[in-house]
MMTF fields as JSON, N, C-alpha, C and O atoms, coordinates in Angstrom:
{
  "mmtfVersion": "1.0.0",
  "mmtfProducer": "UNKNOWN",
  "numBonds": 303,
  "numAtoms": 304,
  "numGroups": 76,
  "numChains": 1,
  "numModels": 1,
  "chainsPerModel": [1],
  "groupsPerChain": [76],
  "chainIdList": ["A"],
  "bondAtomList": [4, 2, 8, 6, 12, 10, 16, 14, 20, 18, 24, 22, 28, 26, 32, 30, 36, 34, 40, 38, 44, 42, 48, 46, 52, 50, 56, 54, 60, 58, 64, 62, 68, 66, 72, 70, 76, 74, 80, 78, 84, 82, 88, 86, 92, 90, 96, 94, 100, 98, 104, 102, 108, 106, 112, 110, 116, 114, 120, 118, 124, 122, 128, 126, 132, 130, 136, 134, 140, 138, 144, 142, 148, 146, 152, 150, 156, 154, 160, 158, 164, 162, 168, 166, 172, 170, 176, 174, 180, 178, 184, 182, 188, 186, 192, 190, 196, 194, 200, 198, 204, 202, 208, 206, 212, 210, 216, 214, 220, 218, 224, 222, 228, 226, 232, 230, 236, 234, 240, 238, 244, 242, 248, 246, 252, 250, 256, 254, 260, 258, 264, 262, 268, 266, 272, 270, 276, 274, 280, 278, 284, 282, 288, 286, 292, 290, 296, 294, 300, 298],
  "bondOrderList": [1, 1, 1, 1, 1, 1, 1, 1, 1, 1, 1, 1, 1, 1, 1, 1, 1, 1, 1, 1, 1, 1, 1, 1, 1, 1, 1, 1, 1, 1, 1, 1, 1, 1, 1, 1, 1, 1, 1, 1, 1, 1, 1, 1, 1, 1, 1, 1, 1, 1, 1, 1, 1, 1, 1, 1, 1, 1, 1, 1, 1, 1, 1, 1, 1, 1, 1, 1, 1, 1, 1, 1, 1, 1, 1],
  "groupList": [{"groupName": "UNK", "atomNameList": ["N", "CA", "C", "O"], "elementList": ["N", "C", "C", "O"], "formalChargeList": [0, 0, 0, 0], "bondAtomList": [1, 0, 2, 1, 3, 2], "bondOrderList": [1, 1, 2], "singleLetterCode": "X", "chemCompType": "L-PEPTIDE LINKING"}],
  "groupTypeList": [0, 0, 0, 0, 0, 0, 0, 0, 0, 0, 0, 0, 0, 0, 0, 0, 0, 0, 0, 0, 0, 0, 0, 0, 0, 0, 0, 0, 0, 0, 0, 0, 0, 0, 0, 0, 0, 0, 0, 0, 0, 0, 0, 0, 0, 0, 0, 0, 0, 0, 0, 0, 0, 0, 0, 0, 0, 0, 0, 0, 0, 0, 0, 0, 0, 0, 0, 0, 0, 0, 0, 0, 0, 0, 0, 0],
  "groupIdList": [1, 2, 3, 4, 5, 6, 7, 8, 9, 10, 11, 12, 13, 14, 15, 16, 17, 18, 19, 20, 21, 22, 23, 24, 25, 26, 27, 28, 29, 30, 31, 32, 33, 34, 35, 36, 37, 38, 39, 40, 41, 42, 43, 44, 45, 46, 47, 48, 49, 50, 51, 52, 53, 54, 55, 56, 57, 58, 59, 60, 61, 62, 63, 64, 65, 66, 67, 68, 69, 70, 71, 72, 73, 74, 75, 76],
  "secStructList": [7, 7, 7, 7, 7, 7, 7, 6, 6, 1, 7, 7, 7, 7, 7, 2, 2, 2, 2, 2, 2, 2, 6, 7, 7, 6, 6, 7, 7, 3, 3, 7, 7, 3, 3, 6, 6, 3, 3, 7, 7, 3, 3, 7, 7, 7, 6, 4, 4, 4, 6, 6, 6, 6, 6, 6, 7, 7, 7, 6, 6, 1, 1, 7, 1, 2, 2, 2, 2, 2, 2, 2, 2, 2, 2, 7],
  "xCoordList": [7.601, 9.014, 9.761, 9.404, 10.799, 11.397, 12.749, 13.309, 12.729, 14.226, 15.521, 15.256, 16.739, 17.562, 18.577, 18.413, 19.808, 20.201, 21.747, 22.043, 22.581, 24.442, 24.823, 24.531, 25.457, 26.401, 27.556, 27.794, 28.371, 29.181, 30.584, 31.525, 30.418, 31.293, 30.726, 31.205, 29.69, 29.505, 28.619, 28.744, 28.001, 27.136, 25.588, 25.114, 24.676, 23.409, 23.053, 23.721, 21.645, 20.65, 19.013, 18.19, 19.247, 18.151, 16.893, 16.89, 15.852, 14.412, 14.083, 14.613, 13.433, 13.277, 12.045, 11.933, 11.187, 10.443, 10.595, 10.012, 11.949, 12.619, 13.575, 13.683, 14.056, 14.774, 13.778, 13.735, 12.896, 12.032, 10.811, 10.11, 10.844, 10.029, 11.178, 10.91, 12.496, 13.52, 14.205, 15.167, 13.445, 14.367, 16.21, 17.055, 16.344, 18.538, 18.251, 17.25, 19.791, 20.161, 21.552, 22.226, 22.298, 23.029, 24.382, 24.395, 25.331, 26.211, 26.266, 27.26, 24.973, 24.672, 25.37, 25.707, 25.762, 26.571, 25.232, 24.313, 25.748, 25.061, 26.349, 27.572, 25.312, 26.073, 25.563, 24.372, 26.421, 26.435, 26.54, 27.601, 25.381, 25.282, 25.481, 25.372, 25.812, 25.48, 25.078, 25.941, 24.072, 23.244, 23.718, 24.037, 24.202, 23.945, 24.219, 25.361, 23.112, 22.693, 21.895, 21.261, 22.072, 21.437, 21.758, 22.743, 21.372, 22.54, 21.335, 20.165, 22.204, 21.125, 21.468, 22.583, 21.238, 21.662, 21.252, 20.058, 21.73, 21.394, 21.824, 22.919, 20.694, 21.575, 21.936, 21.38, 23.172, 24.222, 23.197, 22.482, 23.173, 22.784, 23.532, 24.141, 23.268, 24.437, 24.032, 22.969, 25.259, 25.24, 24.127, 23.367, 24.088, 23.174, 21.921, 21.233, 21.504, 20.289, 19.916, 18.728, 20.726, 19.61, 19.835, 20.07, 19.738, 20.239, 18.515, 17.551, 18.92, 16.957, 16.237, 15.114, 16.712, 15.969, 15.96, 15.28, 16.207, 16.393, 15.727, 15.59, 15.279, 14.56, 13.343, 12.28, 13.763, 12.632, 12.481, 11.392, 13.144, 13.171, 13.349, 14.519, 12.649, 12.671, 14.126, 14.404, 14.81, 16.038, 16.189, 17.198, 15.163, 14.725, 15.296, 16.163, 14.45, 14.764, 15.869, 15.983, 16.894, 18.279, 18.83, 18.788, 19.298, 19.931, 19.371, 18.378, 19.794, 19.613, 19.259, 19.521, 18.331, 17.816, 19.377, 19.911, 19.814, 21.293, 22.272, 23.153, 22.156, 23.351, 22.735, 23.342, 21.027, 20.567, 21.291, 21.758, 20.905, 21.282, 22.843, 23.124, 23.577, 24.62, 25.184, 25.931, 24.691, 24.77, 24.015, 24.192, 22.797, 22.281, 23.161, 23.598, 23.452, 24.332, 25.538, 25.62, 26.479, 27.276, 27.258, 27.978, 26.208, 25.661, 25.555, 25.936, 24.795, 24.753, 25.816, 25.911],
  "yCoordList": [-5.383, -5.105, -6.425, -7.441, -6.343, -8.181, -7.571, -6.541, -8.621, -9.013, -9.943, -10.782, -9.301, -10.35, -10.964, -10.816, -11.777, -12.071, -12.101, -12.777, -11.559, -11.311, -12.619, -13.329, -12.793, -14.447, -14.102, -12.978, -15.229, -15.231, -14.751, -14.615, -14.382, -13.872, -11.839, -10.944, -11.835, -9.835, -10.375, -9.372, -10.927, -10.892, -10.85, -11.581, -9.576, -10.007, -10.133, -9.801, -10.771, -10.866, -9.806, -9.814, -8.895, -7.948, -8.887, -9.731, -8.768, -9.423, -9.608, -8.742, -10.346, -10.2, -9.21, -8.488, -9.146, -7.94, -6.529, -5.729, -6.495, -5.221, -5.005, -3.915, -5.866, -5.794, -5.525, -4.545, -6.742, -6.102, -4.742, -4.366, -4.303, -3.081, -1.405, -0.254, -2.229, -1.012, -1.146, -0.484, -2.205, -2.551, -3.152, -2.907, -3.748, -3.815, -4.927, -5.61, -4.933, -6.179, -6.499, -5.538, -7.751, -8.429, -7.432, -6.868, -7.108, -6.399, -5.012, -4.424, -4.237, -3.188, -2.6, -3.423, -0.813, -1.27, -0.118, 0.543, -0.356, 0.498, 1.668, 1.772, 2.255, 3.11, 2.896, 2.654, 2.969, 2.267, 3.506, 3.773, 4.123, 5.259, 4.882, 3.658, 5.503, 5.031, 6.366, 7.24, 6.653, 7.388, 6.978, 5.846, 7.174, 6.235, 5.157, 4.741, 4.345, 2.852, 2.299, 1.246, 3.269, 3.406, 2.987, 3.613, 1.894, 1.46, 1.688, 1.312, 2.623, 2.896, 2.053, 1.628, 1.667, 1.38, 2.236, 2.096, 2.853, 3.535, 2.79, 2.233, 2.794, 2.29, 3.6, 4.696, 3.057, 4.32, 4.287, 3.3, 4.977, 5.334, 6.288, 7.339, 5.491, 6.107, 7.976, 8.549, 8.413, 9.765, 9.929, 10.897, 8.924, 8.999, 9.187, 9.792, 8.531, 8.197, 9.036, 9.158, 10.424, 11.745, 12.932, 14.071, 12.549, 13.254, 13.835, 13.382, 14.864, 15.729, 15.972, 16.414, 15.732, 15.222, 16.666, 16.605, 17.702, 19.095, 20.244, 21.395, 19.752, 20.078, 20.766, 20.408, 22.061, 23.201, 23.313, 23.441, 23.279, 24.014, 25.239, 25.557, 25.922, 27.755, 27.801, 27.285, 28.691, 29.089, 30.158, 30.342, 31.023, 32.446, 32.434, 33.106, 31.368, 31.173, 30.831, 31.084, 30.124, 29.202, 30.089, 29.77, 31.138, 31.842, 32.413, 32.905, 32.672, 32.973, 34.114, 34.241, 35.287, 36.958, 37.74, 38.673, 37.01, 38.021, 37.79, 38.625, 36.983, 36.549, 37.222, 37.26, 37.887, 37.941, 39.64, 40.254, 39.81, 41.481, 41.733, 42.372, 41.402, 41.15, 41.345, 42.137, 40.626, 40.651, 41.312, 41.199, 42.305, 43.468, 44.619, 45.19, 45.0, 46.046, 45.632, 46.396, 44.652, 44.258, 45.03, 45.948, 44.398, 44.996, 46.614, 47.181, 47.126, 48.769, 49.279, 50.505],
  "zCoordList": [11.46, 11.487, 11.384, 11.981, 10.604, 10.123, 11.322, 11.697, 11.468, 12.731, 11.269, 10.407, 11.603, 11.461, 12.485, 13.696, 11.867, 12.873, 12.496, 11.51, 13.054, 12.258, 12.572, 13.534, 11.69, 11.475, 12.183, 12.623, 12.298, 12.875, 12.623, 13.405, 10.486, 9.951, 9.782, 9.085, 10.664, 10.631, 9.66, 8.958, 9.142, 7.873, 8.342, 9.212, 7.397, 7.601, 6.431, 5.452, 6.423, 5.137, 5.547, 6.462, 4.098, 3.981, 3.841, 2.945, 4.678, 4.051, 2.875, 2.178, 2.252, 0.616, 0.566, -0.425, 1.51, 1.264, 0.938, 0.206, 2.036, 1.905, 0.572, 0.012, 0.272, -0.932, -2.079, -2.823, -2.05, -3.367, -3.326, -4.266, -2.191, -1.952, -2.459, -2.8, -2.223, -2.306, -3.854, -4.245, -4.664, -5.556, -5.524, -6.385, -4.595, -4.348, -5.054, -5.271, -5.46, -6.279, -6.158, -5.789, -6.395, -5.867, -5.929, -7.023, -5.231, -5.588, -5.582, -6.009, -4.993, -4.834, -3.625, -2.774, -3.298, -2.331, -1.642, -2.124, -0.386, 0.666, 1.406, 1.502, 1.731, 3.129, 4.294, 4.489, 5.139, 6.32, 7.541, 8.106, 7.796, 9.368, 10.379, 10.457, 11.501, 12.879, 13.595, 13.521, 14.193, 15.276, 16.141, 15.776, 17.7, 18.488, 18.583, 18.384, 18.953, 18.777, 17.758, 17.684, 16.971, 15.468, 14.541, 14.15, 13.609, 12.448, 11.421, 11.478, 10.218, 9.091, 7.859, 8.161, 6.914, 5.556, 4.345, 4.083, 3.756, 2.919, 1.619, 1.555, 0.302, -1.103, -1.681, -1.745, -2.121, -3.378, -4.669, -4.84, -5.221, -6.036, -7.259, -7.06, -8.818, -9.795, -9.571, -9.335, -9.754, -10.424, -11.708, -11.712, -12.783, -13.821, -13.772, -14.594, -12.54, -11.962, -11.761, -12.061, -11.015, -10.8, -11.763, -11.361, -13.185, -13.675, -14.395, -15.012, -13.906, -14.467, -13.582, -13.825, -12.156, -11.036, -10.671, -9.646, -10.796, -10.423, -11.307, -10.893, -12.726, -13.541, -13.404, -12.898, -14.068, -13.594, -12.065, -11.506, -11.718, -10.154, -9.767, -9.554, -9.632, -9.018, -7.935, -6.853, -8.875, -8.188, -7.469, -6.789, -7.538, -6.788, -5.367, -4.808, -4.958, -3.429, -2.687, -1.488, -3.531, -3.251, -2.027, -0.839, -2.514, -0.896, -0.46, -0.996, 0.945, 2.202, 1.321, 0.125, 2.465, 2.367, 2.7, 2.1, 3.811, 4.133, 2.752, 2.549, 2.084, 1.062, -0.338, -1.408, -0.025, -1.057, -1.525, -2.485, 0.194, -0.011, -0.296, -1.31, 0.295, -0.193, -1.924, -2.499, -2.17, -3.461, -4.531, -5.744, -3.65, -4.333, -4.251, -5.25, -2.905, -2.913, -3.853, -4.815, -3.84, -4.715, -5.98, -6.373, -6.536, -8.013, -8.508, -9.532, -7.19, -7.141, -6.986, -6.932]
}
């Protein structure tokens, strides 16, 4: 587990391990969680990027059984 340490201006630096294991690059932005006492970083990621990422996925299942019936009787 790498430790950092916040500057005195709020600033940290990501490990370079972690950076090059996650791919980030200069200017990339993150999101920023809090749990608790929990601080997460998440990287943004383009819209473009997940584009196909849903491809051929079985839609059968998407709703709920109560929303399913619903919308059988609907039909009848």
């Amino acid at each position: 587990m790498a430790t950092i340490t916040i500057s005195s201006k709020f600033q940290i630096v990501i490990p370079k391990e972690i950076r090059e294991k996650l791919h980030l690059r200069p200017r990339q932005r993150l999101q920023v969680l809090e749990k608790g006492e929990i601080i997460i970083l998440v990287p943004e990621v383009p819209l473009k990027s997940l584009k196909g990422v849903l491809k051929g996925m079985n839609k059968a299942d998407l709703r709920e059984k109560k929303e399913q019936l619903h919308m059988i009787r609907r039909l009848n």
